[in-house]
N, C-alpha and C positions, 0 to 999 in steps of 0.2 A: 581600570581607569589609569592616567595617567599625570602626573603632575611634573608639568614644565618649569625649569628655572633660566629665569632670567637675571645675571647679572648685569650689573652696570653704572659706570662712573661716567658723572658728563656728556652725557651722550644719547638726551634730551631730543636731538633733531633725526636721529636715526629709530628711535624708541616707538614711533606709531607701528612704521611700518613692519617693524620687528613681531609687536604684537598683534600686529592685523594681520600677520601672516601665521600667524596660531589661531586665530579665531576665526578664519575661514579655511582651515583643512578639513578633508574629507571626513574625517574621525576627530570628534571630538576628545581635547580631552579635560579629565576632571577639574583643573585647576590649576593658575598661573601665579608663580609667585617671582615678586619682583623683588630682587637684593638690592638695594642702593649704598653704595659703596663710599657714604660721603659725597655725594654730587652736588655742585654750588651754583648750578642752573635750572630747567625750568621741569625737571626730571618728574617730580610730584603731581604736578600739575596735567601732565599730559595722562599718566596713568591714572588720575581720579578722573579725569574729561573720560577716558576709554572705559574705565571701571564702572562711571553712570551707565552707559551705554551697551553691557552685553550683560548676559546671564549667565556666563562662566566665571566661577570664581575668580577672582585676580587678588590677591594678597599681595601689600606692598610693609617689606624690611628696610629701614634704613639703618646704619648701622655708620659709626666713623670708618674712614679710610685705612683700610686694612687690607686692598690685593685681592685679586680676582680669586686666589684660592679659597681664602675666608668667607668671602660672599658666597659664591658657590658649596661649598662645607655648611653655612648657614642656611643655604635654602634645603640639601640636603635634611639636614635637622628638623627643618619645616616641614617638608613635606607629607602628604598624607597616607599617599598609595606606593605601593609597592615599586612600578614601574616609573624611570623618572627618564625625561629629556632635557637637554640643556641647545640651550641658545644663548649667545653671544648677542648684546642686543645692537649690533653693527649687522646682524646676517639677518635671513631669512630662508623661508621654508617654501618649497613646490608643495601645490596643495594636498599633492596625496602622501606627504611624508609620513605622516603618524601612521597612517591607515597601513601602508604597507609594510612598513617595517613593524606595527604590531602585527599584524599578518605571518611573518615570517619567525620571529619570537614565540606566537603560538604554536608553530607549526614544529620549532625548535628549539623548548623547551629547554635541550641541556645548555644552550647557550648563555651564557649572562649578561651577556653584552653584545649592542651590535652597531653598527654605521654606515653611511654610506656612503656615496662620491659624492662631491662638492661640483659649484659651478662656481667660478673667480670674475669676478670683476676687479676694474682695477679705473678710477674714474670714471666711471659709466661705461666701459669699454671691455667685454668680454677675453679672458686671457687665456690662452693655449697652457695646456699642463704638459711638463714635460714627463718623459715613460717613471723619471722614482717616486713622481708624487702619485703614482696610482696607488688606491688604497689595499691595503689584501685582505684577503679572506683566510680563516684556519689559524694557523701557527704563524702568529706575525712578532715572535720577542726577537727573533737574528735581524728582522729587518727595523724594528726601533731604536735599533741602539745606534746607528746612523744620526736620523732624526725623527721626528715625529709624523707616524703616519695614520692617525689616527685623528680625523679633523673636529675638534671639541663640541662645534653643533649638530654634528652629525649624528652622537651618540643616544643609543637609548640603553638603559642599564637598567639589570634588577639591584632591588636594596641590598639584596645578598650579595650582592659584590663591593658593596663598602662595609659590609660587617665583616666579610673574609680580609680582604686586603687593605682594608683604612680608606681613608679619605682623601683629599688634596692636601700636600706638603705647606703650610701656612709661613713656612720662613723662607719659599721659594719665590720670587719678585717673579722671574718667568720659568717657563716651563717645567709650568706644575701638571701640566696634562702629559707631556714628555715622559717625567718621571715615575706618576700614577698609571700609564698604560705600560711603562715597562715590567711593572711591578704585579702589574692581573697578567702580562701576556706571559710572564715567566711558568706560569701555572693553566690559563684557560687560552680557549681556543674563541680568537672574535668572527662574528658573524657581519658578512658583507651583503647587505642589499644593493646591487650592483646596478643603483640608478641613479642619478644626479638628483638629488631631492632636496640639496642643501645649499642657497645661494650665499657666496661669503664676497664680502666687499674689502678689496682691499688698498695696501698701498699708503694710508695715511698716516701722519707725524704722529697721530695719538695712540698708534697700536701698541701695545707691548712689545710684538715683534721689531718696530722699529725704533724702539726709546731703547731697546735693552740690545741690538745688533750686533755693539762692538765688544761684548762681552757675554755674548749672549753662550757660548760653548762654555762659560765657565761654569755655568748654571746645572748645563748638559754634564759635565765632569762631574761636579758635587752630586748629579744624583746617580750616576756610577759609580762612585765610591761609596756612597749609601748602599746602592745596591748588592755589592760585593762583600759588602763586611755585615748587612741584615735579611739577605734573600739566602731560602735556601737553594741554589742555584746548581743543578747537575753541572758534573765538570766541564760536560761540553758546552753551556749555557756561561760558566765561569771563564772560560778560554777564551769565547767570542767577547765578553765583558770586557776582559781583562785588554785586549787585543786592541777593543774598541778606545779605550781608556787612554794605552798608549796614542794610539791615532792623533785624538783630538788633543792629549797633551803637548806630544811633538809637535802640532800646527799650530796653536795657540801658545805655547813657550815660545818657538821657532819667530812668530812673528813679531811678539812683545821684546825678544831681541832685534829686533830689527828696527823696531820704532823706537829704541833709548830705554826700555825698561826691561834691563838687564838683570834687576834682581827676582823679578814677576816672573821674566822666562826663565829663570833657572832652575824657580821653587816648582813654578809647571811640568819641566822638563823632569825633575826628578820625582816628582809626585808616586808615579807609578811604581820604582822600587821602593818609596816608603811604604805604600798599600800593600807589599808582597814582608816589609819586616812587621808591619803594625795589624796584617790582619783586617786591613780594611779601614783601618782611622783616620779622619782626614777632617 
């Protein structure tokens, strides 16, 4: 069985089709639990109209506004079964999501985790991915630490992989899934079901990817240096880290000189030789 979590803040009008795209998949699964994240519109209301109306469990958490990690950590908590999927309640699923990738999960066992290709929209209007955002299969932590390729609805995970590696980062505003796949991939090998089975809508002012944009690599840095001073990371796993670290320092110092904030790029800019005196502090 499986238990789907749904977070979500505000976002009431995208919320039916979210979960009508879970209760019409090929494979059922056990039980929907909804986080609400503080929402000030009509979010309750939609999931008790849906929740009359089917015989799949649907659990709804509200909880004060506390950030998608928290929500999702909560429903984590909640859940009943072992295998869990997460959804974004902005995306949806092609009907045979569940079905296949439990499929592929049973077949490969040692996996703990697996995803698959996404399809983008971007106002109604279907969007070309370009060749980095393709997702990989096997040993994907040299290709994380770039950006995130790991698309957060895509995922289905066993419990065993929040008991080995923790949970979602709660003092992270964005990219708390960025920092959580670097941290399984340094160690497991993820499993790609290599079919679009995951429709994601994008593009709008309320994303996190676009509230948090112009600051968003700083987010990315903080959990490099987390990960360098609490993973234990082979040296060749530490080099590309470290490598990575400088990268995004130097582009994000470099620019915050540019724009008048000269003491932001400088503390950026040297950040990296502090990580190599302080062992990772930061």
């Amino acid at each position: 069985m499986i238990s789907v979590i749904i977070p979500t803040y505000n976002r009431a009008v995208f919320m039916s089709k979210a979960i009508t795209s879970v209760l019409e998949q090929s494979y059922a699964c056990g039980e929907i639990i909804v986080i609400d994240d503080g929402s000030t519109d009509e979010t309750y209301g939609i999931v008790e109209q849906i929740k009359n109306n089917t015989q799949v469990p649907i659990h709804y958490l509200y909880q004060e506004n506390r950030g998608a990690s928290a929500a999702r950590n909560a429903g984590i908590r909640e859940a009943q079964y072992d295998m869990m999927c997460f959804l974004d309640s902005d995306d949806q699923w092609a009907p045979r999501k569940l079905e296949l990738q439990m499929e592929a999960m049973q077949q490969q066992p040692e996996y703990l985790i697996s995803h698959t290709r996404e399809v983008w929209y971007r106002q109604g209007k279907q969007v070309n991915q370009k060749k980095k955002h393709a997702p990989p299969h096997g040993e994907i932590f040299q290709r994380s630490l770039r950006m995130c390729v790991v698309g957060m609805s895509t995922v289905m995970a066993r419990r065993e992989l929040f008991t080995c590696y923790g949970l979602f980062a709660e003092d992270m505003l964005c990219c708390e899934d960025y920092d959580l796949w670097l941290r399984v991939g340094s160690k497991e090998k993820f499993l790609l079901v290599d079919e679009a089975l995951t429709l994601k809508d994008g593009g709008r002012a309320d994303q996190l990817s676009v509230l948090h944009r112009l600051g968003m690599d700083t987010w990315r840095i903080r959990s490099l240096c987390s990960l360098l001073k609490n993973a234990s990371l082979s040296s060749e796993q530490y080099a590309h880290t470290f490598a990575e670290l400088e990268r995004k320092c130097r582009i994000y110092g470099n620019g915050c000189i540019k724009h008048g904030r000269v003491a932001e790029g400088e503390r950026y800019l040297a950040l990296p030789d502090q990580i190599l005196c302080c062992n990772g502090d930061y």
